[in-house]
N, C-alpha and C positions, 0 to 999 in steps of 0.2 A: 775489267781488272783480271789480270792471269791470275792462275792456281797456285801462282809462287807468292803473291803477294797477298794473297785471300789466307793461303795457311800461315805466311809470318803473320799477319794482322791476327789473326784467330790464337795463335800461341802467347802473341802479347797479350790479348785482352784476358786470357786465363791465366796468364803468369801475377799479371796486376791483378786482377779476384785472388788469387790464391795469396799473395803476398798479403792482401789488405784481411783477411779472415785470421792470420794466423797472431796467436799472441802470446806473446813470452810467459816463460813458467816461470811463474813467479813462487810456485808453492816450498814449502817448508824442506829442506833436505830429509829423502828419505832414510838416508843412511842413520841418521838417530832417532832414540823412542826417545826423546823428552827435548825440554825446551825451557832455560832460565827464565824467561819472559813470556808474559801474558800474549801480549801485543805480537809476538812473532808465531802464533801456534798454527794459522792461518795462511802469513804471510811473511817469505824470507823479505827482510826489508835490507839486507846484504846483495840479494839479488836483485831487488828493486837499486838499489846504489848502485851499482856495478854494470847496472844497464844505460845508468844517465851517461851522458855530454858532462864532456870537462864542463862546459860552460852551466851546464843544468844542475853539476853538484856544487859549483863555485854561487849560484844563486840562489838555493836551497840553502849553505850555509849561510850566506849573508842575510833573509828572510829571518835565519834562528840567530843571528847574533843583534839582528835588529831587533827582536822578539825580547832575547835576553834581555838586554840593554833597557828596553824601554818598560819592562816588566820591573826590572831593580830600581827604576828611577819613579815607578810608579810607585812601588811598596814605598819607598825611602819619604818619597814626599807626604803619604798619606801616612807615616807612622814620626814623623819630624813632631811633633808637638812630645811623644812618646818615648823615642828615644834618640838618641845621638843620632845626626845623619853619618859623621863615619864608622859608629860603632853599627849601624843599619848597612850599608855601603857592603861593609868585611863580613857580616853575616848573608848577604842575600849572595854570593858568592860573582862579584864587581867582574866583570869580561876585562879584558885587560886593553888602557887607554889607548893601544894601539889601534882596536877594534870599532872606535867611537865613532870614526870618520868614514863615512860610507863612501866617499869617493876613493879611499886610498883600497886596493883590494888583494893586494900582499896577503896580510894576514891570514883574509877569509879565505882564498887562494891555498897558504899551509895548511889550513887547517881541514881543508875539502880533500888536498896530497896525503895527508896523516889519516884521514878517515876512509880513505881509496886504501893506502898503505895496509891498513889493519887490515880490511874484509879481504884481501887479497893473499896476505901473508897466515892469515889465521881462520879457514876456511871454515874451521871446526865452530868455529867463534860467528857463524853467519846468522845465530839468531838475534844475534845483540841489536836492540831498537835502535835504528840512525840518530834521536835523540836524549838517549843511555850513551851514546859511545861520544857524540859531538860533548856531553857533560864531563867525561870522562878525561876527555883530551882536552878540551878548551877550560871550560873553571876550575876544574882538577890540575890541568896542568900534566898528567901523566902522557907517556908515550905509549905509541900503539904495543911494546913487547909487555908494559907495566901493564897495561889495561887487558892484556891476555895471561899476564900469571893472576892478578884480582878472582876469575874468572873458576869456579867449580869446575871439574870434568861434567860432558853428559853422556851418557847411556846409550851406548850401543843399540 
C-alpha cells in the first residue's frame, strides 16, 4: 500500500472515531437564569426537536396523538356508567376527528410544522416541554404567536 493511501485510510478512520464520540448539546440555554418548567432544567427539549428529521418529529407527534386519543377513550369508557360519554369527550379535551385516522398524516404533519414553527421563531420560549407545547397547539387550539404571549418573561 503507498503512503498516500495509508494516510487517506488513517484520516478516515479518525474522522469516523471523532464523528461517532461527539454529541449534541442538548443542555438548557445558558443565556437565562430560570426555567418555567420542571422537566426542561436539565434538558432543552427545543433543542432536542429541532435536532429531529422531519420524519422523526412527524412520528413523535403521531405517537402523542395516538397516546391522546386512546387515553381520552380510555377515561370515557371507564367513567360511562358515571357520567355522559359526550359530556366526558368535551372535558378530557377530544383531539380533533381529523386526528383519529392514523393512516391520513396531514394533520399530524401541521401539527409537527406549528411546533418546528414555535421553537424556531421564539427562541427565548426553548424551555417549553414538547408535550406543554403539542397541548397548547393541538387541544388548545392556540397558535405558536398565542402560546408565546401565554408565556411569563424569564430572567436573564
Amino acid at each position: 500500500m503507498s503512503i498516500k493511501l495509508r494516510i487517506a485510510l488513517l484520516i478516515l478512520v479518525i474522522a469516523g472515531v471523532l464523528s461517532c464520540s461527539s454529541k449534541p448539546d442538548y443542555g438548557p440555554n445558558p443565556r437565562y437564569h430560570s426555567t418555567r418548567f420542571p422537566q426542561t432544567r436539565t434538558i432543552s427539549q427545543a433543542k432536542v426537536w429541532l435536532h429531529w428529521s422531519k420524519s422523526e418529529r412527524v412520528a413523535f407527534v403521531r405517537g402523542l396523538v395516538v397516546g391522546y386519543r386512546q387515553g381520552n377513550d380510555d377515561l370515557c369508557n371507564e367513567a360511562a356508567g358515571a357520567v355522559p360519554q359526550s359530556s366526558c369527550q368535551q372535558r378530557t379535551g377530544r383531539l380533533p376527528s381529523s386526528a383519529s385516522a392514523l393512516v391520513i398524516d396531514d394533520p399530524v404533519s401541521e401539527y409537527s410544522k406549528a411546533m418546528t414553527k414555535f421553537y424556531v421563531n421564539h427562541p427565548e420560549d426553548d424551555d417549553v416541554p414538547i408535550t406543554v407545547l403539542f397541548r397548547w397547539l393541538v387541544l388548545e387550539r392556540k397558535s405558536p404567536t398565542e402560546v408565546h404571549k401565554l408565556l411569563p418573561p424569564r430572567s436573564l
